[in-house]
C-alpha positions as CSV (number, residue, x, y, z in Angstrom):
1,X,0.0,0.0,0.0
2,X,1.5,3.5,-1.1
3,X,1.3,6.2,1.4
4,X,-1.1,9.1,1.2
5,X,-0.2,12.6,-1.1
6,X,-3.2,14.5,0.0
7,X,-3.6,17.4,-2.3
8,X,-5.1,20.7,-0.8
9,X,-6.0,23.6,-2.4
10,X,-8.0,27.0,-0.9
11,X,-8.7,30.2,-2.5
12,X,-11.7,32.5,-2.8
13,X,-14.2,29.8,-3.9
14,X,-13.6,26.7,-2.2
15,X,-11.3,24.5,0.5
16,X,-10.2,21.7,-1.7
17,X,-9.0,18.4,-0.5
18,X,-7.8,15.7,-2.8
19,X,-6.8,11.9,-3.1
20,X,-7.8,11.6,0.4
21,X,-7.3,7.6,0.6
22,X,-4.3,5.5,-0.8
23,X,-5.9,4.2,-3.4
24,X,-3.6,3.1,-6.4
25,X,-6.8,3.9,-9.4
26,X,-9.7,5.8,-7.8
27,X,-9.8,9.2,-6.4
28,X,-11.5,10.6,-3.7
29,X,-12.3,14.2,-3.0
30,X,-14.2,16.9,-0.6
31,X,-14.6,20.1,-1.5
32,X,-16.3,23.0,1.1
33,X,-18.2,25.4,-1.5
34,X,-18.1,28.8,0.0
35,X,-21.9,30.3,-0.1
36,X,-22.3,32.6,-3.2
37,X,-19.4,30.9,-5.2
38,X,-20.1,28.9,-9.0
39,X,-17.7,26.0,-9.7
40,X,-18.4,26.0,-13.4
41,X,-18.3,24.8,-16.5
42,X,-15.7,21.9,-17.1
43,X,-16.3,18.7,-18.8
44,X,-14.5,15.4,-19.3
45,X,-13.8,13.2,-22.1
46,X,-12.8,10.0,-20.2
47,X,-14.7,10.5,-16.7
48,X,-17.7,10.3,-15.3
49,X,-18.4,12.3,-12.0
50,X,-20.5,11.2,-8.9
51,X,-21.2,14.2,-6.4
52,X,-22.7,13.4,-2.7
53,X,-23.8,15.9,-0.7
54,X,-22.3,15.3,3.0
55,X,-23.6,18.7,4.3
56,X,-26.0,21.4,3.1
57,X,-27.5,22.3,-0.3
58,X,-26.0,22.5,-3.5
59,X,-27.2,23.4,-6.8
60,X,-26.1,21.6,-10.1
61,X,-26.4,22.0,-13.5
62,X,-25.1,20.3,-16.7
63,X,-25.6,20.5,-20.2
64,X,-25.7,17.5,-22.2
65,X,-24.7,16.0,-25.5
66,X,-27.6,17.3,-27.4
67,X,-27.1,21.0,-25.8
68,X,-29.9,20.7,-23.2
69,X,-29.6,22.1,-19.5
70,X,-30.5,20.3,-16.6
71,X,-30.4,21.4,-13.1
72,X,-30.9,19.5,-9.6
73,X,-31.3,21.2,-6.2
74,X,-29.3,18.4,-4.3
75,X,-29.1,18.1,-0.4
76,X,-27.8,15.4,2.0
77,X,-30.4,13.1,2.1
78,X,-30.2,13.0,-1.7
79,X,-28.7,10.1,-4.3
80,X,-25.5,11.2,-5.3
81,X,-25.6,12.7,-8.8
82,X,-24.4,11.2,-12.1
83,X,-22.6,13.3,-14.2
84,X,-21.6,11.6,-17.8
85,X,-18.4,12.0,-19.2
86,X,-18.9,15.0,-22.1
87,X,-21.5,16.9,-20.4
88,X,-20.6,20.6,-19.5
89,X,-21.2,21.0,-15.7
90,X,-20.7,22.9,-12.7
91,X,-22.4,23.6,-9.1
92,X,-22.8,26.4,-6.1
93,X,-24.1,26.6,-2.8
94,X,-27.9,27.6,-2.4
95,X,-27.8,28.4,1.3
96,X,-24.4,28.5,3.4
97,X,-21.6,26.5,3.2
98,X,-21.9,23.3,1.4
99,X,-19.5,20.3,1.6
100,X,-19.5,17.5,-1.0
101,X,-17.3,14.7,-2.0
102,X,-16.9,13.2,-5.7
103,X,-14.8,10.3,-7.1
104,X,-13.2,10.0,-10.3
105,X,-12.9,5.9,-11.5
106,X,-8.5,7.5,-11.9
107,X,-6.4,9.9,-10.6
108,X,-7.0,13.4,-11.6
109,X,-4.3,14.7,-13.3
110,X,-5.7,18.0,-15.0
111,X,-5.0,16.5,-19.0
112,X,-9.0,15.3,-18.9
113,X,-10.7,18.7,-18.0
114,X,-12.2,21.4,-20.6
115,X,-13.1,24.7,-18.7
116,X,-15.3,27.5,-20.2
117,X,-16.0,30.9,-18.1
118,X,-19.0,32.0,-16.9
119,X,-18.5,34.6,-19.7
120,X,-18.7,32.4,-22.2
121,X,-21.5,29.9,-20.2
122,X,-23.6,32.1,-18.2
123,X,-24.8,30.2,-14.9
124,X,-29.0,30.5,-15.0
């Protein structure tokens, strides 16, 4: 078993902490979204994303192959979400602090993530 590299990041929108268990193909992540912040718009072309709400409430949307937008208000006591690989998507808080955790199937590595801006993706 390798030993842990937790990666931790913190700015303005979010408290980042990655690769939280020694796991030698998956990937584990929490995140604490500060309230009033958008994580947004990124996609993957070889990942699929699961987000689980551990605390709070947190608003997702993604648009998929066909160009249609779909948003879920997700709390704790929801099913995790289901992201598929392609689809632009992002999230924010709705009330407060939110924290969530989402797995990637490998280790991120930053070569399978597309980013647009909010300027060029306004969040509705």
């Amino acid at each position: 078993m390798r030993t842990a590299h937790v990666r931790t990041h913190v700015d303005s929108r979010r408290r980042f902490v990655g690769d939280i268990f020694p796991m030698e193909h998956g990937d584990v992540n929490a995140v604490t979204l500060f309230p009033g912040v958008v994580i947004a718009w990124h996609r993957h072309q070889r990942q699929d994303d699961q987000l689980y709400v551990l605390y709070g409430d947190l608003r997702v949307q993604a648009i998929d192959l066909e160009g249609i937008r779909h948003r879920w208000d997700v709390d704790s006591d929801a099913l995790p979400v289901f992201i598929p690989r392609g689809w632009w998507h992002g999230y924010s808080t709705r009330e407060g602090a939110t924290i969530l955790q989402f797995n990637g199937p490998g280790k991120w590595d930053g070569t399978d993530e597309e980013r647009l801006s909010l300027d060029e993706m306004p969040w509705t």
